[in-house]
BABAVO-977940 format. One line per 5 residues: their letters; for each residue x, y, z of N, C-alpha, C. Coordinates in Angstrom, 1 decimal. Layout:
BEGIN
A> X:Y:Z:X:Y:Z:X:Y:Z; ...
REM end
This chain:
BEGIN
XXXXX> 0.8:-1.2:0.0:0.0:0.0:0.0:0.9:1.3:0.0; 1.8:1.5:1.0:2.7:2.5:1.1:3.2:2.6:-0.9; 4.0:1.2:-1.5:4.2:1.6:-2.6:3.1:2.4:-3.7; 2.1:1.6:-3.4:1.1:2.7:-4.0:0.7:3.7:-4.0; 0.9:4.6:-2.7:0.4:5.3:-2.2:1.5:6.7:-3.1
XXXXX> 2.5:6.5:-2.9:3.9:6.8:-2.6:4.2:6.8:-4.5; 3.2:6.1:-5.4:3.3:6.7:-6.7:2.5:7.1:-6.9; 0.9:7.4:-6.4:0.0:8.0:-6.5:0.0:9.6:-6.3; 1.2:10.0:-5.4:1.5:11.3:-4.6:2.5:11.8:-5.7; 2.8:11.2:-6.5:3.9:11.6:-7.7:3.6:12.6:-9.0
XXXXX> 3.8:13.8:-8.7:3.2:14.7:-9.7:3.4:14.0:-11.2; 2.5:14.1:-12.1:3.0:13.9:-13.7:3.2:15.2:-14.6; 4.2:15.0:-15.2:4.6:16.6:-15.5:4.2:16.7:-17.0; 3.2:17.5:-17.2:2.6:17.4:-18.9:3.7:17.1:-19.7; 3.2:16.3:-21.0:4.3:16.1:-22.0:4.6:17.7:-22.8
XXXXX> 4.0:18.5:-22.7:4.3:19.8:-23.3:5.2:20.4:-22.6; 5.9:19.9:-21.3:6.6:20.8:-20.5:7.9:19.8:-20.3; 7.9:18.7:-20.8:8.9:17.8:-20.5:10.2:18.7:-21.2; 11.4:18.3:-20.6:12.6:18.8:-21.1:12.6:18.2:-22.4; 13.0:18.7:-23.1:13.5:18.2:-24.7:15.5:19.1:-24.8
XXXXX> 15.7:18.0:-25.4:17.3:18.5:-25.5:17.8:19.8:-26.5; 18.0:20.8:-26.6:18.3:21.9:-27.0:19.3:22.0:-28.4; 18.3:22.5:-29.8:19.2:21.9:-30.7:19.6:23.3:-30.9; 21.4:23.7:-31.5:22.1:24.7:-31.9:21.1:25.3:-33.6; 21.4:26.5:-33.4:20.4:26.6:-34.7:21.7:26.9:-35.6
XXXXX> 20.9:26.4:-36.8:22.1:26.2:-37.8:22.6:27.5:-38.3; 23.9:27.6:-38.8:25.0:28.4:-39.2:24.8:28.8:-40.4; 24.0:30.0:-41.1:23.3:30.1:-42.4:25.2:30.6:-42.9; 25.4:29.7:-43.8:26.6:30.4:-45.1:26.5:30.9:-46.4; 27.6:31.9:-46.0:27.3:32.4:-48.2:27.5:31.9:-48.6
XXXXX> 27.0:32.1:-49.8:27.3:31.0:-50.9:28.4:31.6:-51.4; 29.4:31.0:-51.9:30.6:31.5:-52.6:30.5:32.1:-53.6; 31.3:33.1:-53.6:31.2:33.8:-55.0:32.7:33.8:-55.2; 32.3:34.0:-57.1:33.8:33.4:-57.9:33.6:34.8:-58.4; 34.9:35.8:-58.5:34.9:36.7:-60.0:36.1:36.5:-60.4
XXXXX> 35.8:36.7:-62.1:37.3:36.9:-63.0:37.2:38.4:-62.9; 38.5:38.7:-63.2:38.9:40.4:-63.6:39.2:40.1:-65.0; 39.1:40.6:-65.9:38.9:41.0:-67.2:39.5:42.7:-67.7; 40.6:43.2:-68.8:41.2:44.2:-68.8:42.1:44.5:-68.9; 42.7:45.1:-69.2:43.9:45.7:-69.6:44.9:46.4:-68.5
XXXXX> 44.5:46.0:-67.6:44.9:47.5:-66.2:45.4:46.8:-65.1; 46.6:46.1:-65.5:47.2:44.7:-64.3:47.3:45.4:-63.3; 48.0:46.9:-62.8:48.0:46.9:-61.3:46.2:47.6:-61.1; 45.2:48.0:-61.8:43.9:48.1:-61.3:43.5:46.9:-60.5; 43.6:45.8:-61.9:43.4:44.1:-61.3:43.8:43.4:-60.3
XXXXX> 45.6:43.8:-60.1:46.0:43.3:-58.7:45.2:43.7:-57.6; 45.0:45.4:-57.5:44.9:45.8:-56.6:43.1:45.2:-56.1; 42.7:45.0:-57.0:41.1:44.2:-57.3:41.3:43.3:-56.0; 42.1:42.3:-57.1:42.8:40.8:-56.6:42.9:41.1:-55.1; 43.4:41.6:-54.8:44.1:42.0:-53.1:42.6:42.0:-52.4
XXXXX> 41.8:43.2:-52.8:40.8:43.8:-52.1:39.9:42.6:-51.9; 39.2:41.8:-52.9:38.4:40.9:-52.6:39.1:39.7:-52.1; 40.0:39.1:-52.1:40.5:38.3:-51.0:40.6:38.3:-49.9; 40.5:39.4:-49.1:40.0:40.1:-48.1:39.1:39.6:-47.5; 38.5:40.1:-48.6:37.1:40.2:-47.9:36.1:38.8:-48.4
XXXXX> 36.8:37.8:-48.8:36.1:36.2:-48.5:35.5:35.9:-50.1; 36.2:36.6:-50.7:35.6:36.5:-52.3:36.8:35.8:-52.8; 36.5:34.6:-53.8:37.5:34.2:-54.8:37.9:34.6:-55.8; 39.0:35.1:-56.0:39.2:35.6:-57.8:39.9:34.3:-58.7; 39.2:34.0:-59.8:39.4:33.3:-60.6:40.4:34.3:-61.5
XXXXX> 40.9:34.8:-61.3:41.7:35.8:-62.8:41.0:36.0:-63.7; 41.8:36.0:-64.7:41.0:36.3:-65.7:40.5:35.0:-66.9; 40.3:34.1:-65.9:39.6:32.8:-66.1:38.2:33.1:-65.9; 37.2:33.1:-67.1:35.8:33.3:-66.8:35.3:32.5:-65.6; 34.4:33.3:-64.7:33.9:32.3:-64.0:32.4:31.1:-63.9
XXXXX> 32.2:30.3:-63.5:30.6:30.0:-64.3:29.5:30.5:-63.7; 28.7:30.1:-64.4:27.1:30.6:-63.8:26.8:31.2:-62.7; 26.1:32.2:-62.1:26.2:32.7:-61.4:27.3:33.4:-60.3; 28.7:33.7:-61.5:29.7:34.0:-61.4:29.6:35.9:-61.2; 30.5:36.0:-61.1:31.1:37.6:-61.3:32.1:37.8:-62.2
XXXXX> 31.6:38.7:-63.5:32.5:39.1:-64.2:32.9:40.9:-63.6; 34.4:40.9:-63.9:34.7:42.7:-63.7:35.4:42.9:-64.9; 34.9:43.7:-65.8:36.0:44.3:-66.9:36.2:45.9:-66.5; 37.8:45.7:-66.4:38.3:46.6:-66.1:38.5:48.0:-67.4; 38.2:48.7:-67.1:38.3:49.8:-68.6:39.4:50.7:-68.4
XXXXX> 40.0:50.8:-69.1:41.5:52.3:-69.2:40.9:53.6:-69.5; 40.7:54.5:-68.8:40.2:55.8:-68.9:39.8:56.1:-70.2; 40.7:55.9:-71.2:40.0:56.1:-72.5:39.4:55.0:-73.3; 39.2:53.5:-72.8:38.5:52.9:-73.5:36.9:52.6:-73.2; 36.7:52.7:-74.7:34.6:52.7:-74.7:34.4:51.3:-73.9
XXXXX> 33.2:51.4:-73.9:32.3:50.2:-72.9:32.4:48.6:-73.5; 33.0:47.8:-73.2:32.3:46.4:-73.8:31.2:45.8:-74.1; 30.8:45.3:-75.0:29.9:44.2:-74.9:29.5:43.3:-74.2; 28.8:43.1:-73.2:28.4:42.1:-72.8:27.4:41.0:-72.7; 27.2:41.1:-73.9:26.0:40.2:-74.0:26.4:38.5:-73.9
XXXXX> 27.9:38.3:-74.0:28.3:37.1:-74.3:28.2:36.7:-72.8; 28.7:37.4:-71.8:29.0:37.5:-70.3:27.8:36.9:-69.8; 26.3:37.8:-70.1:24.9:37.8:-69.6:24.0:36.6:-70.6; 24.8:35.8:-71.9:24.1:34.8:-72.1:24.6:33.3:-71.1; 26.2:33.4:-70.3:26.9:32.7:-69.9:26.5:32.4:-68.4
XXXXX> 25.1:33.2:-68.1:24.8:33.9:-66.9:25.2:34.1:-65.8; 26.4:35.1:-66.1:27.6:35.9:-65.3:27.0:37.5:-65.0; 27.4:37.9:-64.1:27.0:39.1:-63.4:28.0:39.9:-63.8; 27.7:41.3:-64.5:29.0:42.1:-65.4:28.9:42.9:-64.3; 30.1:43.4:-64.2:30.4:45.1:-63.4:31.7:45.7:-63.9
XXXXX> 31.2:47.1:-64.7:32.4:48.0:-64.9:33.2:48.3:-63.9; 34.6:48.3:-64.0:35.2:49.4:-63.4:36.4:49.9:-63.8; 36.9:51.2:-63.5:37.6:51.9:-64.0:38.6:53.0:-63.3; 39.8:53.0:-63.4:40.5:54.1:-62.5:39.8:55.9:-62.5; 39.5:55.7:-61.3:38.9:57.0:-61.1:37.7:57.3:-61.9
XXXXX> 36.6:56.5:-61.6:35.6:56.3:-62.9:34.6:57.7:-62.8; 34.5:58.5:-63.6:33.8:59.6:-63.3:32.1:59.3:-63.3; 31.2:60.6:-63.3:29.4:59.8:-63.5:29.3:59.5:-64.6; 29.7:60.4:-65.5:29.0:60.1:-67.0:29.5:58.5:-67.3; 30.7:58.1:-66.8:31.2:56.3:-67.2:30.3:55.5:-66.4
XXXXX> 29.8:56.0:-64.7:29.4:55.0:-64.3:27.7:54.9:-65.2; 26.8:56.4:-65.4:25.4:56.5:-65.5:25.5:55.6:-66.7; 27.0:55.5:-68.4:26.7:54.8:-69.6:27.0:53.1:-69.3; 27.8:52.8:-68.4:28.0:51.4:-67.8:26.4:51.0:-67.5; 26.0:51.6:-66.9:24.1:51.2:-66.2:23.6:51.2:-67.6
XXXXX> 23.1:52.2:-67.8:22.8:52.6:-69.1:22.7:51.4:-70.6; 24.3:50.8:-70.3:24.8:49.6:-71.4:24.3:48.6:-71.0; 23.7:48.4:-69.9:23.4:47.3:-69.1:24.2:46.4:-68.3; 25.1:47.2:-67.8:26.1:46.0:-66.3:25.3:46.4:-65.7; 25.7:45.4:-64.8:24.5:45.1:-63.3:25.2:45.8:-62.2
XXXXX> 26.7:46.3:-62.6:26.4:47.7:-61.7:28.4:48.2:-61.7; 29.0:49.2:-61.0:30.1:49.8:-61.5:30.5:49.9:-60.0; 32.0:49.6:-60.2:32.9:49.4:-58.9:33.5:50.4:-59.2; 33.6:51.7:-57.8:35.0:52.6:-57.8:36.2:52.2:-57.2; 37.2:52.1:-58.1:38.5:51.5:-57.4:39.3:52.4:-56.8
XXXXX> 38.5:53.7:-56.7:38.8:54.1:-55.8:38.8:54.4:-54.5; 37.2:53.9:-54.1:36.7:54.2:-53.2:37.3:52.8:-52.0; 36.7:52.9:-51.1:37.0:52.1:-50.0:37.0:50.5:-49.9; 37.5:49.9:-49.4:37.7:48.0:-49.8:36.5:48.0:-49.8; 35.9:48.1:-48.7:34.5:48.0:-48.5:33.4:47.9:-49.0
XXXXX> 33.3:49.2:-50.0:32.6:49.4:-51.0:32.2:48.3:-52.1; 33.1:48.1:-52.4:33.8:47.3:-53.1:33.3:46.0:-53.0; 33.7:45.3:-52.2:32.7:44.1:-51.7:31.3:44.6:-51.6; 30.8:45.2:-51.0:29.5:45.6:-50.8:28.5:45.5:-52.5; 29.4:46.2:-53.4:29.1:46.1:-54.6:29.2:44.8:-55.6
XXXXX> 30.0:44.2:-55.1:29.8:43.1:-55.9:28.5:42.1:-55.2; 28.2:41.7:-53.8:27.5:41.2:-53.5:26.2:41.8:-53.6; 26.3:42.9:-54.0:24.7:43.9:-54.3:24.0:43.5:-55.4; 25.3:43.4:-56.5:25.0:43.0:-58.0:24.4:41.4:-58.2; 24.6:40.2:-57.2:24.5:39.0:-57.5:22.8:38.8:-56.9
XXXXX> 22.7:40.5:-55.9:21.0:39.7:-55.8:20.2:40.6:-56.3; 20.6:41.4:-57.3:19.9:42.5:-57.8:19.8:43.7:-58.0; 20.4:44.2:-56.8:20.5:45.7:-56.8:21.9:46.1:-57.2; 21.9:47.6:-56.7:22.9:47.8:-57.6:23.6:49.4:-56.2; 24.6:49.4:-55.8:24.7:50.3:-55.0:25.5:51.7:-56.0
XXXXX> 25.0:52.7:-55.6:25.4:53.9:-56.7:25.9:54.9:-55.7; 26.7:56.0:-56.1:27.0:57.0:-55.5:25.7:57.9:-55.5; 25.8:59.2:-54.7:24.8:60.5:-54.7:24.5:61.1:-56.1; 25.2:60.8:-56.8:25.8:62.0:-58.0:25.3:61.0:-58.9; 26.0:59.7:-59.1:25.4:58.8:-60.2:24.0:59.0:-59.7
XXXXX> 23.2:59.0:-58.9:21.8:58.4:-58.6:21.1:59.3:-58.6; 21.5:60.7:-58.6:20.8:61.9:-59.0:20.5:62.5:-60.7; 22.2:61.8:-61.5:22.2:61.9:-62.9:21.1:60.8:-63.6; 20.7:59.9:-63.1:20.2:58.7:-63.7:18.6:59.5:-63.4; 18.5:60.1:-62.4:16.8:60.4:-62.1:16.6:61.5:-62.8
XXXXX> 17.4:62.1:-63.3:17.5:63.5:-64.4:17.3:62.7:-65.6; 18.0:61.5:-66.3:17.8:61.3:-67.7:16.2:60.7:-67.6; 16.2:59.9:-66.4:14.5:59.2:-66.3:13.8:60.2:-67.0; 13.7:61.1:-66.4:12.9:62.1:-66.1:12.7:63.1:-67.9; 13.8:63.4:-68.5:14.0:63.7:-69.7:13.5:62.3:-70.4
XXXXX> 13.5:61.3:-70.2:13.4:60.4:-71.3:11.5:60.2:-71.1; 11.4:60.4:-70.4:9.8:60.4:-70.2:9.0:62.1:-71.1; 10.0:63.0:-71.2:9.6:63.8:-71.8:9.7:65.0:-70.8; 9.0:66.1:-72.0:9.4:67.3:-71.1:7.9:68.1:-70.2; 7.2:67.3:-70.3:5.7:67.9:-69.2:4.6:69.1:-70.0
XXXXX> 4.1:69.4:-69.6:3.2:70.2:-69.8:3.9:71.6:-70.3; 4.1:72.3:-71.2:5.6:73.5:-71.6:3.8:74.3:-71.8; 4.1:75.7:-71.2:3.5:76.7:-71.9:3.7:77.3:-73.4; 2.9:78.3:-73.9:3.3:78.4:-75.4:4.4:79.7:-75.3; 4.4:79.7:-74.1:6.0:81.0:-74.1:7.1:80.3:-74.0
XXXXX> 6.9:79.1:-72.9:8.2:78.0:-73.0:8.3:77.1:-74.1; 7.7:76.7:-74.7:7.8:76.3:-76.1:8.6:77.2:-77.1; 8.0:78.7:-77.2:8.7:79.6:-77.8:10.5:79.8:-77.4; 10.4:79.6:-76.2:11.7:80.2:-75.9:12.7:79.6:-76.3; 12.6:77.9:-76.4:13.2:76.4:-76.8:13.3:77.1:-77.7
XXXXX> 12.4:77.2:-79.0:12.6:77.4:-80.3:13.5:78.4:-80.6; 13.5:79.5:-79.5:14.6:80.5:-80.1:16.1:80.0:-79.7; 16.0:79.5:-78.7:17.4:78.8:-77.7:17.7:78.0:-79.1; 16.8:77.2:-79.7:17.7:76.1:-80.6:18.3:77.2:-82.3; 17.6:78.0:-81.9:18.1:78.7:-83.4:19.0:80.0:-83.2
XXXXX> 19.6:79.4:-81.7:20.9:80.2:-81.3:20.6:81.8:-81.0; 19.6:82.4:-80.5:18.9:83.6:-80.2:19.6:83.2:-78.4; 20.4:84.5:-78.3:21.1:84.8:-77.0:19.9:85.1:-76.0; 20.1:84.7:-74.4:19.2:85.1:-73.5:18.9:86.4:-74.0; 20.0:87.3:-73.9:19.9:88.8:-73.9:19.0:89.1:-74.7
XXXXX> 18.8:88.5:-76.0:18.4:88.9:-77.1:16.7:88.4:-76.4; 16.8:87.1:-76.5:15.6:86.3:-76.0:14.4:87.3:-74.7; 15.5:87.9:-73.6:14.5:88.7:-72.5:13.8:89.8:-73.6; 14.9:90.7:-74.5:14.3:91.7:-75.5:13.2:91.4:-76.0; 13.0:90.0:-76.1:11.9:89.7:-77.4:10.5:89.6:-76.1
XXXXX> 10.8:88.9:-75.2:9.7:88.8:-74.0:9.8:89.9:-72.8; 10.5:91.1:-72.8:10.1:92.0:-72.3:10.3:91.6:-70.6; 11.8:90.7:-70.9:11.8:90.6:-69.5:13.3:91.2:-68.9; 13.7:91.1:-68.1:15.3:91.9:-67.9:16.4:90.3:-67.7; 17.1:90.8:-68.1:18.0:89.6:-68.2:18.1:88.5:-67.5
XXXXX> 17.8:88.9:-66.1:17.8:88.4:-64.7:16.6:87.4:-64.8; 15.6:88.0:-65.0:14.2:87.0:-65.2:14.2:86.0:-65.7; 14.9:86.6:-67.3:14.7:85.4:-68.2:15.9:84.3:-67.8; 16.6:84.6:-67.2:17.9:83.6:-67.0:17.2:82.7:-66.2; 15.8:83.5:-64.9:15.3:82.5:-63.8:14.2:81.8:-64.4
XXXXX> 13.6:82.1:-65.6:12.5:81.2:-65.9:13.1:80.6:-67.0; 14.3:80.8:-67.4:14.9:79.4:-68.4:15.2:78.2:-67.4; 16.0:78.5:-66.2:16.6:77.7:-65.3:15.0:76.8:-64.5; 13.6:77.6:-64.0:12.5:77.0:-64.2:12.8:76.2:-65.3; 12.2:76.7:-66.3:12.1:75.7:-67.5:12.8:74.3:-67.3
XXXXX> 14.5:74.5:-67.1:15.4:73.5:-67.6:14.8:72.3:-66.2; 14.5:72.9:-65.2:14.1:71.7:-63.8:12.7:71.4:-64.4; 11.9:71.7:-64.9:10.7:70.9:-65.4:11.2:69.9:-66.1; 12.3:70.5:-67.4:11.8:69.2:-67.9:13.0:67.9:-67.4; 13.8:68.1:-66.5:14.4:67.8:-65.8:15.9:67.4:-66.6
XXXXX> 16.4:68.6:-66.7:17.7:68.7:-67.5:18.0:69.9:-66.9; 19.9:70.4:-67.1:20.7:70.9:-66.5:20.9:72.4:-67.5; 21.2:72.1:-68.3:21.9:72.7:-68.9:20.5:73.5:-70.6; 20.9:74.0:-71.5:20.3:74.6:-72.7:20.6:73.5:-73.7; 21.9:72.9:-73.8:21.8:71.7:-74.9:21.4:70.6:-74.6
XXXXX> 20.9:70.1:-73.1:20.2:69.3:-72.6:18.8:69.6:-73.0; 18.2:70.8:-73.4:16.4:71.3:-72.9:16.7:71.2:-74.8; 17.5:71.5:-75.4:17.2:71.6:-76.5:17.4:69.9:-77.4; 18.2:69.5:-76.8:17.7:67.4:-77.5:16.6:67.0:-76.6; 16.4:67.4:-75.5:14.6:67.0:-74.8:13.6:67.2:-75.9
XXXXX> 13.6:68.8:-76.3:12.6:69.2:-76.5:12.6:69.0:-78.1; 14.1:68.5:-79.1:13.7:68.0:-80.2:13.9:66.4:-80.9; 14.1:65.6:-79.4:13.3:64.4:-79.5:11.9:64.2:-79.5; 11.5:65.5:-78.5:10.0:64.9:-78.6:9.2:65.9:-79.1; 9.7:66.2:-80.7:9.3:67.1:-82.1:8.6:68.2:-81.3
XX> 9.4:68.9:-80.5:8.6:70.2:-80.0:9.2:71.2:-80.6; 10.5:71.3:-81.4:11.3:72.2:-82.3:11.6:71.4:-83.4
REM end
């Protein structure tokens, strides 16, 4: 009886509260990434070479790498953009770069279609950041590129609603009629007209007068 008694008095501890043994959660890894350097520019390359070993990236040289690889073609200040369509049928991830690459190189590298533009000048850091940006999509840009790119958006969509004075004024701008001359004709002082050309030029979202003048005679308004 006492033995009975004596398991009867013995709490049972729900099966939802029982200890269970504590498993480690698993260790998520990158997946490796391979780039070739590609180019003409051996100490750009080395210096490539150096930076992403660093930072946990393989360089294959200038051994293509495969599928889902990283290609970098390196460009010499004065040479035009590659082709890459052979790269993006091989399905390799392209990225320009270039010693001291200015906007206009990085906005026509986007533009050509690389999936995005390395400064070799900027910080190691960058640098890696940019190549891993490119393998899932995006694409990391400076202030300057990312401001020039929302300017051409913006022109290639056209130039907005133009009054028939700002219409007029384009047409004299393109047939080479000087501000000065231009305020004379609209009765405004020099100063005005300089401020409602510069309006004008942020509508249609361009910088400059030979910017407002290929806007406005792509889209047959002169």
């Amino acid at each position: 009886m006492e033995a009975v008694r004596s398991l009867a008095d013995t709490p049972v501890v729900p099966q939802s509260l029982a200890i269970r043994p504590v498993r480690e959660p698993a260790v998520r890894q990158e997946r490796a990434i391979e780039v070739g350097l590609e180019g003409e520019c051996p100490i750009i390359k080395s210096g490539l070479h150096q930076v992403l070993r660093e930072h946990g990236i393989t360089v294959t040289g200038s051994r293509r790498p495969g599928r889902g690889g990283v290609v970098v073609l390196v460009h010499r200040g004065d040479e035009a953009l590659r082709d890459i369509r052979g790269y993006v049928e091989a399905g390799c991830v392209v990225l320009a770069a270039q010693p001291g690459p200015t906007s206009g190189f990085e906005v026509s590298a986007l533009v050509a279609g690389y999936h995005g533009v390395i400064d070799c000048q900027g910080p190691s850091s960058e640098i890696a950041v940019s190549i891993r940006a490119a393998l899932t999509g995006r694409v990391v840009l400076s202030e300057a590129v990312a401001r020039r790119l929302a300017g051409r958006a913006r022109s290639d969509q056209g130039p907005g609603d133009l009054t028939e004075a700002e219409a007029r004024w384009l047409v004299g701008l393109a047939r080479g009629t000087s501000v000065v001359d231009l305020a004379t004709a609209e009765a405004y002082s020099e100063r005005a007209m300089y401020r409602r050309l510069s309006d004008l030029y942020r509508k249609m979202g361009v910088r400059t007068r030979g910017e407002a003048i290929a806007v406005a005679s792509r889209h047959g308004l002169i």
